[in-house]
C-alpha positions in Angstrom: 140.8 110.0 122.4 142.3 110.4 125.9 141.6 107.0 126.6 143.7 105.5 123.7 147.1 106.1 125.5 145.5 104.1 128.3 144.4 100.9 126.6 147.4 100.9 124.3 149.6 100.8 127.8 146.7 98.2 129.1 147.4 96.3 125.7 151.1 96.3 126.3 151.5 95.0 129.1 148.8 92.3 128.9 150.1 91.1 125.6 153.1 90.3 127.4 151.3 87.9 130.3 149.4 84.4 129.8 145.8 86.5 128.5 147.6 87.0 125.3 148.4 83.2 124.6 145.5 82.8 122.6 144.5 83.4 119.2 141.2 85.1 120.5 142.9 87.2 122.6 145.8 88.1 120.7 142.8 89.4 117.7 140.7 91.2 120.5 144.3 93.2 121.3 145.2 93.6 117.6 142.0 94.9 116.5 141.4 96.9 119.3 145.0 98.6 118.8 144.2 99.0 115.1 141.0 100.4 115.2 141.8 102.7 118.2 139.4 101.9 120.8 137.8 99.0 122.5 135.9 96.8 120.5 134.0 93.6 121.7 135.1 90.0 121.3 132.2 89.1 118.7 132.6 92.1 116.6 133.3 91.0 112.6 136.8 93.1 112.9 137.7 90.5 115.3 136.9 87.5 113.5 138.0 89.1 110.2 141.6 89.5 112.3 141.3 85.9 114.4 141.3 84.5 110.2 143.9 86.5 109.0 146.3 85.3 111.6 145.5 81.8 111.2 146.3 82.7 107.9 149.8 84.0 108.5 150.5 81.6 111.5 150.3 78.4 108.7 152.2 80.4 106.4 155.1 81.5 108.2 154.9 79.0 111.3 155.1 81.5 114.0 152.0 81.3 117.0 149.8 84.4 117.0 151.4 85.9 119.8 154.8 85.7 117.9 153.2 87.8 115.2 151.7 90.3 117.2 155.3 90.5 119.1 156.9 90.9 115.9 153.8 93.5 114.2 154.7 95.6 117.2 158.2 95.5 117.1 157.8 96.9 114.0 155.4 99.1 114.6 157.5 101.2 117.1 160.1 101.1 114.4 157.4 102.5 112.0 157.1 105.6 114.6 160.1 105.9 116.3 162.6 106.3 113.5 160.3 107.8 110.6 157.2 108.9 112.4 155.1 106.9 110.6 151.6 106.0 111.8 150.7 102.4 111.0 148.5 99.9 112.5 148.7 96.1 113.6 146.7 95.2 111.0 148.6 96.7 108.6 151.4 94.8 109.4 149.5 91.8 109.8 148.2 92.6 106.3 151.7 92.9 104.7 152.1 89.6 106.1 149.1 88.0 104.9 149.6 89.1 101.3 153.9 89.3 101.2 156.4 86.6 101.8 156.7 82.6 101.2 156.1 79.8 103.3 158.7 79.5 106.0 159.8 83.0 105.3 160.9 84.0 108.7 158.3 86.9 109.9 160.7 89.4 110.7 162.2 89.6 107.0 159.0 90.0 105.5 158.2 93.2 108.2 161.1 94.4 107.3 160.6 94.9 103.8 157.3 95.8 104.6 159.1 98.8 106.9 161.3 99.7 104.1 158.3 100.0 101.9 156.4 102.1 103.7 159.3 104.6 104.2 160.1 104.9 100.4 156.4 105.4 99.7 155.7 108.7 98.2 152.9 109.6 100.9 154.1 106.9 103.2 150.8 105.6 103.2 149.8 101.7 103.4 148.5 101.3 100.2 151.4 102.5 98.6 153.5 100.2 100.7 151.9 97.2 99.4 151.9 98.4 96.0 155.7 98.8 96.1 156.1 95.2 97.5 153.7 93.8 95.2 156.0 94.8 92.3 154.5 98.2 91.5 154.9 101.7 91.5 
């Protein structure tokens, strides 16, 4: 586990240089993040992420690199203000399943955010349930 706080500082700052204009790369950092440790290019996780944000990107219009911005963005809120532990493909998961078309990205984070901290157990699951309409 020592060597997570090194790849998510490695992650950081390459997410915010020209290797994370791509789709392929932005999925390799997201699933990497998410998952908690390097993971190869080919694994399934990746292509299972590399779909869901071509999923989001048509749906909300925003480039993958937008929405990894914006998942850790919110992320950092997630920890930072309510110490809650939540991955990018949480987020990314909130926004695959929440929201309209056009919706900007940000709105439908934050309700994902708000969620999450009025969950009982704070818990992801419970997050979605609550923005799905349940209890």
């Amino acid at each position: 586990m020592k060597r997570l706080p090194a790849l998510l500082l490695i992650l950081a700052l390459a997410s915010g240089s020209a290797a994370a204009t791509s789709t392929d790369a932005v999925a390799l950092q997201m699933t990497s993040l998410s998952v908690g440790h390097e993971v190869a290019a080919d694994d399934p996780a990746v292509t299972r992420t590399r779909a869901l944000l071509d999923q989001v990107s048509a749906r909300y219009g925003d480039d993958a690199t937008a929405i990894f911005a914006a998942c850790r963005r919110y992320l950092g809120h997630l920890h930072d203000a309510a110490q809650i532990k939540a991955t990018p493909l949480e987020l990314l998961s909130a926004l695959a399943t929440s929201g309209k078309a056009g919706q900007p990205i940000n709105d439908v984070l934050l309700a994902y955010v708000a969620a999450r901290k009025a969950a009982a157990q704070r818990t992801h699951a419970q997050a979605m349930a609550l923005l799905a309409g349940g209890t």
